[in-house]
C-alpha positions in Angstrom: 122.0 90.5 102.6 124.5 92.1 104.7 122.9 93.9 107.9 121.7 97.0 106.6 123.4 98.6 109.1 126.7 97.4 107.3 125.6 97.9 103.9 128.3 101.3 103.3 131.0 99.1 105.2 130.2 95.7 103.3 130.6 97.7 99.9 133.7 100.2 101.1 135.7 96.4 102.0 134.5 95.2 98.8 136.3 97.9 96.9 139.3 97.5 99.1 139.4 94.3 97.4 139.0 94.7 94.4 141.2 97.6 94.1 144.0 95.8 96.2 144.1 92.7 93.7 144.3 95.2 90.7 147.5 96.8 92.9 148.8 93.1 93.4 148.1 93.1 89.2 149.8 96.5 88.5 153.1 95.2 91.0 153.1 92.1 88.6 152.4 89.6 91.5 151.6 86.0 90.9 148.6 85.5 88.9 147.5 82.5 91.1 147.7 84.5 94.4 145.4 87.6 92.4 143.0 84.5 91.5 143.0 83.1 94.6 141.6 86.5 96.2 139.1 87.5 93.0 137.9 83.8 93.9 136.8 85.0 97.0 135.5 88.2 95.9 133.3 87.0 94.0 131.6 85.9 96.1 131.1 89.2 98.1 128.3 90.4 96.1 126.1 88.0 96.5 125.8 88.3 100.1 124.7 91.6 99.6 122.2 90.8 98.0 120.4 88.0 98.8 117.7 88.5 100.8 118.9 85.9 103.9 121.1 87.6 106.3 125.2 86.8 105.4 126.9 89.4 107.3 128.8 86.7 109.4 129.5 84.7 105.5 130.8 87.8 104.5 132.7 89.2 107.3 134.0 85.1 106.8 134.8 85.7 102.8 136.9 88.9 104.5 139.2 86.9 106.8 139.3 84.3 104.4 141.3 87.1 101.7 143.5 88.4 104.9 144.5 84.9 105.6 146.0 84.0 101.9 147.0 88.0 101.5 147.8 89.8 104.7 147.9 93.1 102.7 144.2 92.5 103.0 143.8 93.7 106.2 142.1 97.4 105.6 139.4 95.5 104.4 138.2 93.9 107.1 139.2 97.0 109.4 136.6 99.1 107.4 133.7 96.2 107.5 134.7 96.2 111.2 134.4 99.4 111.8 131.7 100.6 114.2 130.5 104.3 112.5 130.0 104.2 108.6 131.4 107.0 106.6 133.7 107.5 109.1 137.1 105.4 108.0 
């Protein structure tokens, strides 16, 4: 699990994601470099929600995006950010 303190930030970067890789679809970018990310993505999800604490695998997973795909960025600014519900 992500800390529960991080849960609305851990699922607002996750949709960052996801709907950043369908822009990067839309703009007709490379289909390896959209792979590349939704392989990372994946993997969001499940630290959510397994029961061990992931927050630092996922803030990891986060980074990871923003270092193949600096457009990424927001992401990680929003898990990062200290008050939820207020990016």
């Amino acid at each position: 699990m992500v800390d529960p303190t991080k849960q609305n930030q851990a699922l607002h970067a996750l949709h960052r994601v996801l709907t950043f890789a369908r822009t990067m679809a839309l703009q007709n970018q490379p289909k390896d470099r959209i792979a590349a990310v939704l392989d990372w993505a994946e993997l969001l999800p499940r630290y959510i929600a397994v029961e061990q604490d992931k927050t630092d695998e996922f803030r990891k997973a986060l980074a990871a995006i923003v270092e193949k795909e600096p457009g990424f960025k927001s992401a990680v600014a929003v898990f990062d950010w200290p008050e939820p519900g207020r990016w």
